[in-house]
DOMI-817225 format. One record per residue (C-alpha): x, y, z. Coordinates in steps of 0.25 Angstrom, whole numbers, padded with zeros to 4 digits, always signed. Example, Ala and Ser with C-alpha at 12.3 -4.5 7.8 and 13.67 -1.06 7.14 Angstrom:
<nodes>
+0049-0018+0031;+0055-0004+0029;
</nodes>
This chain:
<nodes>
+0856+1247-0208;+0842+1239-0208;+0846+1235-0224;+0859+1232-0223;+0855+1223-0212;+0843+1218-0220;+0852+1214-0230;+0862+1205-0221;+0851+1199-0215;+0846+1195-0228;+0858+1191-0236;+0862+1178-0239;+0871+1171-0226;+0886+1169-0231;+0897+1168-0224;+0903+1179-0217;+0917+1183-0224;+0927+1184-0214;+0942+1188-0216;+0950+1176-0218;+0956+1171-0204;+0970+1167-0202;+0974+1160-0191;+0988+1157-0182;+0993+1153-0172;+1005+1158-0162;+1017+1148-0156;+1008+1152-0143;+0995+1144-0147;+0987+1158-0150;+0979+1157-0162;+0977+1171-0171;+0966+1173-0179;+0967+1183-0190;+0954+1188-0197;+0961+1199-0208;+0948+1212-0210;+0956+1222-0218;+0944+1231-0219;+0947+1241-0207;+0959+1242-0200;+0955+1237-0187;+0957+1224-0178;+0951+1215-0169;+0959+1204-0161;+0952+1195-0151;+0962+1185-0141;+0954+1173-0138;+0955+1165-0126;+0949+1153-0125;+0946+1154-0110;+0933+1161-0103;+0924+1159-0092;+0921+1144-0095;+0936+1144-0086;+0932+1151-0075;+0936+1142-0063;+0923+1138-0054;+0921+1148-0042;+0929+1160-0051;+0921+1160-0063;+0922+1174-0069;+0935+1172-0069;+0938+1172-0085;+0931+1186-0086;+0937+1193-0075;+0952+1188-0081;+0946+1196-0095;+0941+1205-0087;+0956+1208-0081;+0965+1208-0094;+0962+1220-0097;+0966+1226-0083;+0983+1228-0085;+0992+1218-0091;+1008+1214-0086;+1010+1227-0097;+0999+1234-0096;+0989+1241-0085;+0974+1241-0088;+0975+1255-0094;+0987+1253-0101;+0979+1240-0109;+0967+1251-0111;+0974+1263-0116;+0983+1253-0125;+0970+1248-0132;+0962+1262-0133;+0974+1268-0137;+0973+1261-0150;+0958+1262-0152;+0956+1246-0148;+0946+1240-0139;+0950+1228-0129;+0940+1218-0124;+0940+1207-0116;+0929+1198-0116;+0927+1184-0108;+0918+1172-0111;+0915+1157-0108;+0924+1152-0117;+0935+1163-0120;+0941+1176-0117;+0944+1186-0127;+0951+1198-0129;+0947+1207-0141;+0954+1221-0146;+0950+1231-0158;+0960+1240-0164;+0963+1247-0175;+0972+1238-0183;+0987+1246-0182;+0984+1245-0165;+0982+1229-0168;+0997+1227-0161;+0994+1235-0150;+0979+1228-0146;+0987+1215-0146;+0998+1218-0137;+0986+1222-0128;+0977+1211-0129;+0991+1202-0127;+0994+1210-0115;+0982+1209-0110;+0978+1194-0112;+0992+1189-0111;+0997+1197-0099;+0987+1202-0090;+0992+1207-0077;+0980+1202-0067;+0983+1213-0058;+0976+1212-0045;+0970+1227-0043;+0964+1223-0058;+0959+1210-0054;+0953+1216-0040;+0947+1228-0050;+0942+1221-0061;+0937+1208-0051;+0927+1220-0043;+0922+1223-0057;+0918+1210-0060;+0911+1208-0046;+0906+1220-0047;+0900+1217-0063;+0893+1204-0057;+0887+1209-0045;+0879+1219-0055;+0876+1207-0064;+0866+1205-0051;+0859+1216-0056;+0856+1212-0068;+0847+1202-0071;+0848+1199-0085;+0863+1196-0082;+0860+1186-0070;+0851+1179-0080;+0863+1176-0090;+0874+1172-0079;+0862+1163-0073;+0858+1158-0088;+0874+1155-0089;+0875+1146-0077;+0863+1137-0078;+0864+1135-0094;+0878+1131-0092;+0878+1125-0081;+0886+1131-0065;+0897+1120-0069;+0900+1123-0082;+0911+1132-0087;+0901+1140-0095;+0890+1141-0082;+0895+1154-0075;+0895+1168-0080;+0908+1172-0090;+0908+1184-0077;+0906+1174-0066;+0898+1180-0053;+0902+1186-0041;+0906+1175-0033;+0917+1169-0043;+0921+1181-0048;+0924+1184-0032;+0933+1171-0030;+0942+1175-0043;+0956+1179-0038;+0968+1187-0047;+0975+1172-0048;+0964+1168-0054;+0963+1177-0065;+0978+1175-0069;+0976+1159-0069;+0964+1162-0077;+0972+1169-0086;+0985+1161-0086;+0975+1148-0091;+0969+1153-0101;+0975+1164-0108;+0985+1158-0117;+0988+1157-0133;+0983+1145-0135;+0970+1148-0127;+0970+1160-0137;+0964+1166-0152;+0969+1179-0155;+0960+1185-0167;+0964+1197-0177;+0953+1202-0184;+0955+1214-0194;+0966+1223-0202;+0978+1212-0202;+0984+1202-0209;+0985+1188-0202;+1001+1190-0202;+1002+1201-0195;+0991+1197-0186;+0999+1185-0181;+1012+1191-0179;+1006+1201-0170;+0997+1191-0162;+1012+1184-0161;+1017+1198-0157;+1008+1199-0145;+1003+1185-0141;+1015+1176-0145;+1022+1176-0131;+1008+1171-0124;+1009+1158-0119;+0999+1148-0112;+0994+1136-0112;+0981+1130-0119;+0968+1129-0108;+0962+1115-0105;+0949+1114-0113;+0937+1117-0105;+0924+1108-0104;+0911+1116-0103;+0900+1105-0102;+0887+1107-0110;+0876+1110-0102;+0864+1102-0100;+0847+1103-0102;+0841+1105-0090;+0825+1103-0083;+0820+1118-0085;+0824+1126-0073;+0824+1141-0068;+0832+1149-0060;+0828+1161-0055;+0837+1171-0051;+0831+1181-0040;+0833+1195-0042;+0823+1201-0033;+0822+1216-0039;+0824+1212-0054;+0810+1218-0063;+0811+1208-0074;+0816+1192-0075;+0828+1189-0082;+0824+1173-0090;+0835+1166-0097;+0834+1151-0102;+0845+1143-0102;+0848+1131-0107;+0860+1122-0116;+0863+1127-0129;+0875+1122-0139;+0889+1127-0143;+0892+1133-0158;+0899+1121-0161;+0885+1113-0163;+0880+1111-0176;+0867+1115-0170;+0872+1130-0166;+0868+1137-0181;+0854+1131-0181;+0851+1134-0167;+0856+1150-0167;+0846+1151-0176;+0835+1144-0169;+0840+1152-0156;+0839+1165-0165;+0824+1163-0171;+0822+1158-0157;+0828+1170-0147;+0838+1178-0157;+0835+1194-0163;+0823+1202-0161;+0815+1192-0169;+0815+1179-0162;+0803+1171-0155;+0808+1176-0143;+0806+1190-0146;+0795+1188-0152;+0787+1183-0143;+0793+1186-0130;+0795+1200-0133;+0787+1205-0145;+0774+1196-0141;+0774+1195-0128;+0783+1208-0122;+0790+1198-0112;+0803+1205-0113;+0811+1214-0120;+0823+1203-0122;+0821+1189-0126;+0831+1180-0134;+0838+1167-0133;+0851+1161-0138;+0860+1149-0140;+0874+1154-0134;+0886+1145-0135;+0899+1145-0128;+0911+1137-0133;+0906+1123-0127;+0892+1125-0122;+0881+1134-0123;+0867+1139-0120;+0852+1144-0125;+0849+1156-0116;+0834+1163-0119;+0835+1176-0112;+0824+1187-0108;+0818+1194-0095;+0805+1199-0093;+0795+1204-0082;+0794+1198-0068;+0782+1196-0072;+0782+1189-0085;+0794+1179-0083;+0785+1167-0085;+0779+1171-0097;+0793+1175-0102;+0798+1161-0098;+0786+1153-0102;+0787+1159-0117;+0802+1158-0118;+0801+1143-0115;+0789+1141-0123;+0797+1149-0134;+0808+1140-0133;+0801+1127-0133;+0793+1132-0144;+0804+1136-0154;+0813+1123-0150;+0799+1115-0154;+0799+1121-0165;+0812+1129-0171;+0811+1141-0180;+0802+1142-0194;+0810+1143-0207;+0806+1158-0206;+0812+1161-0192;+0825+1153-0195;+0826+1160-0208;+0826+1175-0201;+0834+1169-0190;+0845+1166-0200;+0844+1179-0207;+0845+1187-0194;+0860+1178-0189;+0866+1177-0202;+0862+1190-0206;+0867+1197-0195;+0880+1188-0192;+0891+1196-0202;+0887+1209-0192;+0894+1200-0180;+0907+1201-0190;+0910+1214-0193;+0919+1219-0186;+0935+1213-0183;+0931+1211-0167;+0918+1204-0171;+0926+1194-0182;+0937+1191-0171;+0926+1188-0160;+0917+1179-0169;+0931+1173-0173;+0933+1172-0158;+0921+1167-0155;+0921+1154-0166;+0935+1150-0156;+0929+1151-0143;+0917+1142-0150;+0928+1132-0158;+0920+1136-0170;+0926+1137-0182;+0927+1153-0189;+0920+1147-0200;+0909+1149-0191;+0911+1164-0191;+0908+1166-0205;+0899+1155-0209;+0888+1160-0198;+0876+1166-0206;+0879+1153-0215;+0878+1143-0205;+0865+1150-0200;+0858+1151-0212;+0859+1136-0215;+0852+1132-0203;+0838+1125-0207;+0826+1126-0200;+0825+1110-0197;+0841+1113-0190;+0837+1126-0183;+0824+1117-0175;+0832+1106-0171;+0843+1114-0165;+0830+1121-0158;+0825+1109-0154;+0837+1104-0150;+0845+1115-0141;+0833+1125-0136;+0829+1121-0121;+0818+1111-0119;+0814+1112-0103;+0830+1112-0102;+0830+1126-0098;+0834+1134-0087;+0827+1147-0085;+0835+1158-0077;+0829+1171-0072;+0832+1181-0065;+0822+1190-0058;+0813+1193-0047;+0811+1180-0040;+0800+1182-0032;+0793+1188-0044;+0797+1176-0054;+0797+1163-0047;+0782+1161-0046;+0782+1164-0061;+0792+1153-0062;+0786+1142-0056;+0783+1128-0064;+0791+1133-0076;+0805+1124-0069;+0812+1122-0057;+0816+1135-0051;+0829+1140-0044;+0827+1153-0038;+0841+1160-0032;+0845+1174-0029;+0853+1183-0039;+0865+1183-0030;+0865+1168-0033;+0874+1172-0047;+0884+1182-0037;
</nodes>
């Protein structure tokens, strides 16, 4: 295993061959994406919606999940076991999965059960029942779910991060979860209007992956979604957010051992022409076991056991997030480094030899992410949501090895923070706030704060 992976490390970046894509589109306005993989009789497919959390209506966000969270719980034809005994019964697996900018319904089967996995995920994205001892049920879970979030502080560092990088207004500045509080407001109505808004055709990619030809593919996506109707959703405007002064929020846990630390700050979208050179920067910066982060935060200075950072992009907006936790007692000398760390590398950029192994270590490592029919249909998933093209799916390890060092530094010099950062953690208050003192303004509130 250590030389196979030496040798794809090493080899020359090419383009990834992917199968040849054939694409359709029904009477309805659902688009079908057919990638043909002969190799093994297996199949993928992965309904697209184009409608996530960034739609949560204010004072109920959650919402978008806890609609994903309820599809599966019984259709008009079905009961919640009848959906689960359906898809095991043919060997498949069925997921549901909810983001900012999308939901999406992804199923594995053996290809001869293909026609049997759609005519459930039609049922269940198409006709979901809503059924109000299901929605009571599956609301308690949710609760439930977040109130032990409480408990956790790295988790109440991420939601925090989300809602001061983004911004409380914007679309994007809540949890894809929501809290307590909305998720308490959210009524069974609302669920089927969230529903009846945006799961419809022309809000919708349906992707094939696997053992079947692009013919047969389409008549049976006509088969089982060509009676959906719907209309198109208003685009959404999610604003960019904005630099700051350098602030903290400190989030008071009073029995937590250690202090959670994230940096938050604006970042950019795929679409940029600067995204290639700076996910490299990010990745000789805070990326893999190798970074300056890890370096000297965790191999020289045994601050923590966990330390990177990243560039992470939604569809219209996105952010840089460093993210660690150490002792009580050594937050400061953990925050101090990770700024001067920061400021130092966007001074500065990487060397030709760090930009060098950083592009080995993507490109290298990038045709793994494609191997298999689910991992092909959510990349192919993945380039929609983002309006990238799927040219961008292949071409990856080519477009990072030609980034220069001159371009890597100025995209370093140019989106990392400078004093525009806000510094969340979450910990003992009593025990950090002194600590804290004369690196920014800070905003101490209690955990419950994010119920």
């Amino acid at each position: 295993m250590t030389l196979v992976l030496l040798g794809i490390l090493m080899a020359a970046p090419a383009p990834i061959k992917l199968p040849p894509l054939a694409e359709s589109t029904l009477p309805n306005g659902l688009r079908i994406v057919v990638a043909e993989r002969h190799a093994l009789p297996l199949m993928a497919a992965r309904l697209l919606l184009s409608t996530g959390s960034a739609r949560d209506p204010t004072g109920k966000e959650g919402l978008a999940q806890l609609t994903g969270d309820l599809l599966r719980r019984g259709t008009t034809q079905r009961s919640a076991a009848q959906i689960d005994d359906t898809i095991e019964r043919v060997g498949g697996l069925l997921d549901v999965d909810v983001a900012r900018d999308s939901t999406e319904l992804a199923v594995s089967v053996p290809a001869a059960q293909l026609e049997v996995a759609l005519d459930v995920m039609a049922d269940v994205a198409v006709r979901p029942s809503f059924a109000a001892t299901e929605f009571e049920t599956v609301k308690r879970r949710a609760l439930a779910e977040l109130a032990r979030e409480l408990d956790d502080p790295a988790a109440m560092a991420d939601r925090v991060a989300v809602t001061e990088g983004y911004g409380a207004t914007s679309p994007y500045g809540h949890p894809v979860r929501g809290s307590q509080r909305s998720v308490g407001q959210i009524v069974r109505d609302d669920v089927v209007a969230f529903h009846k808004r945006g799961f419809s055709p022309k809000n919708a990619v349906l992707f094939l992956v696997g053992d079947i030809r692009a013919q047969d593919a389409a008549k049976l996506a006509a088969t089982h979604f060509g009676s959906w109707s719907g209309d198109a959703m208003v685009a959404l405007t999610v604003p960019q957010p904005l630099a700051r002064k350098r602030s903290v929020v400190l989030l008071d846990k009073a029995d937590a051992s250690q202090a959670q630390i994230r940096i938050v700050a604006p970042g950019l979208t795929e679409t940029s022409p600067d995204w290639e050179s700076l996910a490299v920067a990010a990745t000789v910066l805070g990326g893999g076991f190798t970074s300056i982060l890890v370096d000297e935060v965790r191999v020289n200075r045994g601050l923590s056991y966990n330390v990177g950072c990243r560039f992470h992009a939604d569809r219209d907006a996105g952010l840089f997030v460093f993210s660690s936790f150490t002792k009580n007692a050594t937050l400061r000398e953990l925050s101090d480094l990770a700024l001067k760390l920061i400021a130092e590398f966007r001074a500065h950029g990487p060397s030709d030899a760090q930009l060098e192994k950083a592009q080995r270590y993507m490109s290298g490592l990038y045709p793994l992410h494609l191997e298999t029919n689910e991992q092909l249909a959510a990349a192919l998933a993945d380039a929609v949501v983002k309006s990238l093209p799927f040219e961008r799916v292949a071409d990856f390890p080519v477009r990072i090895a030609a980034v220069t060092a001159i371009q890597a530094r100025a995209a370093a010099l140019k989106y990392l923070p400078d004093n525009g950062e806000t510094i969340v953690i979450v910990g003992q208050g009593s025990a950090l706030e002194p600590q804290l003192k004369g690196l920014a303004e800070i905003t101490r509130r209690p955990i419950t704060s994010v119920e």
